[in-house]
Structure formats: structure tokens, C-alpha cells
C-alpha positions as CSV (number, residue, x, y, z in Angstrom):
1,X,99.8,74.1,104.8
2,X,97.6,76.1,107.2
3,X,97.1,79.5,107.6
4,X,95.3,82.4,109.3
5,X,92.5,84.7,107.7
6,X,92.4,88.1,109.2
7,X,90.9,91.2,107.9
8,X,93.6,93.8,107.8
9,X,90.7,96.5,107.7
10,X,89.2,98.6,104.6
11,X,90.7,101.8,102.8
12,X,89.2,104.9,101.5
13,X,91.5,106.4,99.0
14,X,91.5,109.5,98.3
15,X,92.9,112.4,95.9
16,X,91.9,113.6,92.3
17,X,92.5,112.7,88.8
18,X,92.2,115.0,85.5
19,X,91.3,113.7,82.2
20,X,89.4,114.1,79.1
21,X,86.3,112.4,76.8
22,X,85.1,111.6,73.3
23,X,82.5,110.5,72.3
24,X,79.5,111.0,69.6
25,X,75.7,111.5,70.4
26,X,73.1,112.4,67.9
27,X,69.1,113.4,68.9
28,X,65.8,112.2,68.0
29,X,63.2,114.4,68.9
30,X,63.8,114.9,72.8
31,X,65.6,111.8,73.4
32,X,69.6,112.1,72.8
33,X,72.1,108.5,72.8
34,X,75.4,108.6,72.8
35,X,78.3,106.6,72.9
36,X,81.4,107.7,74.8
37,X,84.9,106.7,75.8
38,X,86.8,108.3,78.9
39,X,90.4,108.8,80.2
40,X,91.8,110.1,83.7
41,X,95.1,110.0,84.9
42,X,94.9,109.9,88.7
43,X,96.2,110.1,92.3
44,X,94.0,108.1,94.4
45,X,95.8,106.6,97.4
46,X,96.1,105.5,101.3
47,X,98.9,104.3,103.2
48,X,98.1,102.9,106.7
49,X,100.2,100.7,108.9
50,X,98.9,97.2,109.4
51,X,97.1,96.1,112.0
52,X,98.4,92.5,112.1
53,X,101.6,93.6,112.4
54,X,102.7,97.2,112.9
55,X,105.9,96.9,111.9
56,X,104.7,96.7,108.3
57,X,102.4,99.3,106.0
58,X,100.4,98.9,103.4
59,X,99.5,101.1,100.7
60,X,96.8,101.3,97.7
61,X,97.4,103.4,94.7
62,X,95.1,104.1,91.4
63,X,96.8,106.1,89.1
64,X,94.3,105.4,86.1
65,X,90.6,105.0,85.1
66,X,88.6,104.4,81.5
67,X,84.7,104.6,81.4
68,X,83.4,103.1,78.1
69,X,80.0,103.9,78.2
70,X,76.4,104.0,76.3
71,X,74.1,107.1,77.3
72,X,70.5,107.7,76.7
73,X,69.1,111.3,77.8
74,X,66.3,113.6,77.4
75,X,67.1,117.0,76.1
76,X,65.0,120.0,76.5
77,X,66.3,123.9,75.6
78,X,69.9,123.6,75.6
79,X,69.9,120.9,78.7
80,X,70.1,117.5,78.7
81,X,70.0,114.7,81.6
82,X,71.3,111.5,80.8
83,X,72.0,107.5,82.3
84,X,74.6,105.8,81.3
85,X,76.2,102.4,82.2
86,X,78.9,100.4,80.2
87,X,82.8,98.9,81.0
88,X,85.3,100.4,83.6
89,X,89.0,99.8,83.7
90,X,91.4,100.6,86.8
91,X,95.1,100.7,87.3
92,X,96.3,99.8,90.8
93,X,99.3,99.2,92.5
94,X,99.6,97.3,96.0
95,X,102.6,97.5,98.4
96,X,103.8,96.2,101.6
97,X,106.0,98.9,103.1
98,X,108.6,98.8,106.5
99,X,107.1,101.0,108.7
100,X,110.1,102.7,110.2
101,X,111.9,103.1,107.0
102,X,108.9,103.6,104.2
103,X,111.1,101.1,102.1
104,X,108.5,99.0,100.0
105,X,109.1,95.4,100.6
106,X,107.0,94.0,97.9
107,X,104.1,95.1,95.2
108,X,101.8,94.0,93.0
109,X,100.5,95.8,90.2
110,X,97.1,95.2,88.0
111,X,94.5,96.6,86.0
112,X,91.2,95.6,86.4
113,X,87.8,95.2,84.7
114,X,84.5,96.2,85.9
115,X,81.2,98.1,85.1
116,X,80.3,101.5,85.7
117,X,76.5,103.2,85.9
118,X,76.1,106.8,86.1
119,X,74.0,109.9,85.9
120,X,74.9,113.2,84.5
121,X,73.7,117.0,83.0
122,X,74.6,119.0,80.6
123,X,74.1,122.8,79.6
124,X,75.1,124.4,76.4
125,X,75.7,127.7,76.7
126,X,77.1,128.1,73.4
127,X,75.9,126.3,70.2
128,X,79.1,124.3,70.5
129,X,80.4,124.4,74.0
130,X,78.8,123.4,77.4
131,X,79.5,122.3,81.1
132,X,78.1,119.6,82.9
133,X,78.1,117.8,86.0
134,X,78.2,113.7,86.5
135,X,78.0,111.0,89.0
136,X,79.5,107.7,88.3
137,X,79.5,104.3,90.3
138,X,82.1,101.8,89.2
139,X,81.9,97.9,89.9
140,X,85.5,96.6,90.1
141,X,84.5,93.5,92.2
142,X,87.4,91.7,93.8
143,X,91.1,90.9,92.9
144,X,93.9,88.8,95.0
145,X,97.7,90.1,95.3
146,X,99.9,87.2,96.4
147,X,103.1,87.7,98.2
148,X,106.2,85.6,99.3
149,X,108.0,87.5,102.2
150,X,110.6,86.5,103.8
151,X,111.7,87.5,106.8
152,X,114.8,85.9,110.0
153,X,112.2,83.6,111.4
154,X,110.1,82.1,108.5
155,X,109.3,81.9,105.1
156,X,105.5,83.4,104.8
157,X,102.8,83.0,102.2
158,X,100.7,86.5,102.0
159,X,97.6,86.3,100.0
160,X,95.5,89.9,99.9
161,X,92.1,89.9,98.9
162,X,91.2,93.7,97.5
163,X,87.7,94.7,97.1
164,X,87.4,98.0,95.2
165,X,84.3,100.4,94.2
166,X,85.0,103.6,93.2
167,X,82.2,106.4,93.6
168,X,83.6,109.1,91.3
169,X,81.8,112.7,90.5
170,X,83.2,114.8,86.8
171,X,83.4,118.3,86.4
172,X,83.6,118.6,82.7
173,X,83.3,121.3,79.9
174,X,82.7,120.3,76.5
175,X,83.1,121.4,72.7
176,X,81.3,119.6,70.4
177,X,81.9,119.6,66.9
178,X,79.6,119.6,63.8
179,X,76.7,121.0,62.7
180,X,79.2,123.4,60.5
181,X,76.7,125.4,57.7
182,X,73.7,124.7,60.2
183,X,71.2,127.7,61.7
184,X,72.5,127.8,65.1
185,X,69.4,126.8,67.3
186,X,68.4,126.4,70.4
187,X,68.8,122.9,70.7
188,X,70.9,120.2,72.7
């Protein structure tokens, strides 16, 4: 069997996603760690027509992402900046559209594994809420969709190779619960 290798170009999806986090961080001194586990439904997607053939489209869909993560920070007042770096999960889906209908001809879904590192900061501006900003760069390496399609002349063996990185930045407000019976304080 022989075949062709052609690079059907690169996407940048775009969109949003809304989610939420827990997690649980305790302080020693000036130095703050923390553990944390986050969940975003989202609409990230690109639909482009192929450039191999442009009777067919292809399009690339997220509709999900999990950070598990580790942070280490250094608090001072009521900020804190923190690093953090742990496991990232991703749910995609792939399709292979008709161009001049939009019907999709075939699809593969997966979720993938990867790593994430990230930077953040935090400001309480209560004793038990805050806002914060954070960057996060997540390592999904590559993954392979194969597809049968067949069309009047031939039978055709599609493999697509899909890189994906995903450079995401959170908006996020946060209550944080404990410290019930304590002096409220000035602290992170």
C-alpha cells in the first residue's frame, strides 16, 4: 500500500469556555501550596475547507478541559503569586465535512492527556473572597484520527495526525472557606 503525506495546514481555534475550581491551600509563613482540581466546559473551534481537496472541510472542536495541578506561591498582604504545573485533559472532536452541503462525512472523537504549567495572582479583597488572574500552557502532544472514506472512484485510507497546545488565560473569583471563629487578618 502506498500513500501520500501532505500537510493539510494548522488551526487556531478559537472561542471561550466557563468553568469552575476546588482546590485546598494552606501557608507557611510567606510561602502558600496548594493542590487544585479544574473544570471548563468549552467552545473552542475552526472549520476551514481543505486544501488537498476543496470539495471537503475539516473541522476541530474542544468542548472540555481539566487542569489537575500542584501550586507553590508567595503571599504578602492579601496577594499572592503562584506557579503551578500538574495533568491536563482535553475533549476533541474531528470531522470531515462536504463543503457544499456542511454534511459531516465522518468524525472522530477523543480525550486526551497532557501536562499543563502555569502562572497566576491572587487578591483578597475580603477575608474570604478574592479575584485573580492566570496564565496556563497545556502540553497535549500529538494524537492520530484514522478514516475510511469512500467515495465513486476509490476506496481511501485517511490518517490525520493532530498536534494540539492550548495557551489558555482564567479570569476567576474565588470564596474560600474556613478559618470560621478565627480574627479576620490581613493575611493570604
Amino acid at each position: 500500500m502506498a500513500g501520500i503525506v501532505v500537510a493539510d495546514g494548522c488551526r487556531e481555534r478559537s472561542g471561550g469556555l466557563i468553568g469552575g475550581q476546588i482546590g485546598y491551600r494552606w501557608q507557611a509563613n510567606q510561602f502558600v501550596f496548594g493542590l487544585e482540581a479544574q473544570g471548563d466546559w468549552a467552545d473552542l473551534s475552526n472549520q476551514r475547507v481543505s486544501i488537498i481537496d476543496p470539495l471537503f472541510s475539516t473541522r476541530t472542536k474542544t468542548d472540555g478541559i481539566g487542569l489537575f495541578t500542584g501550586q507553590i506561591g508567595y503571599a504578602w498582604n492579601a496577594a499572592l503569586l503562584y506557579v503551578k504545573g500538574g495533568a491536563a485533559v482535553t475533549s476533541n472532536r474531528f470531522s470531515i465535512l462536504s463543503t457544499i452541503s456542511g454534511a459531516e462525512l465522518a468524525a472522530a472523537s477523543a480525550t486526551r492527556w497532557g501536562g499543563t504549567i502555569g502562572v497566576g495572582f491572587e487578591y483578597g479583597f475580603t477575608p474570604n473572597w478574592s479575584i485573580g488572574a492566570e496564565y496556563n500552557h497545556l502540553f497535549m502532544g500529538n494524537a492520530n484520527n484514522s478514516f475510511s472514506i469512500v467515495n465513486p472512484i476509490n476506496a481511501a485510507f485517511v490518517n490525520n495526525r493532530i498536534s494540539q497546545d492550548v495557551d489558555m488565560v482564567t479570569l476567576r473569583i474565588n470564596y474560600r472557606f474556613g478559618g470560621f471563629g478565627a480574627p479576620v487578618a490581613a493575611r493570604y
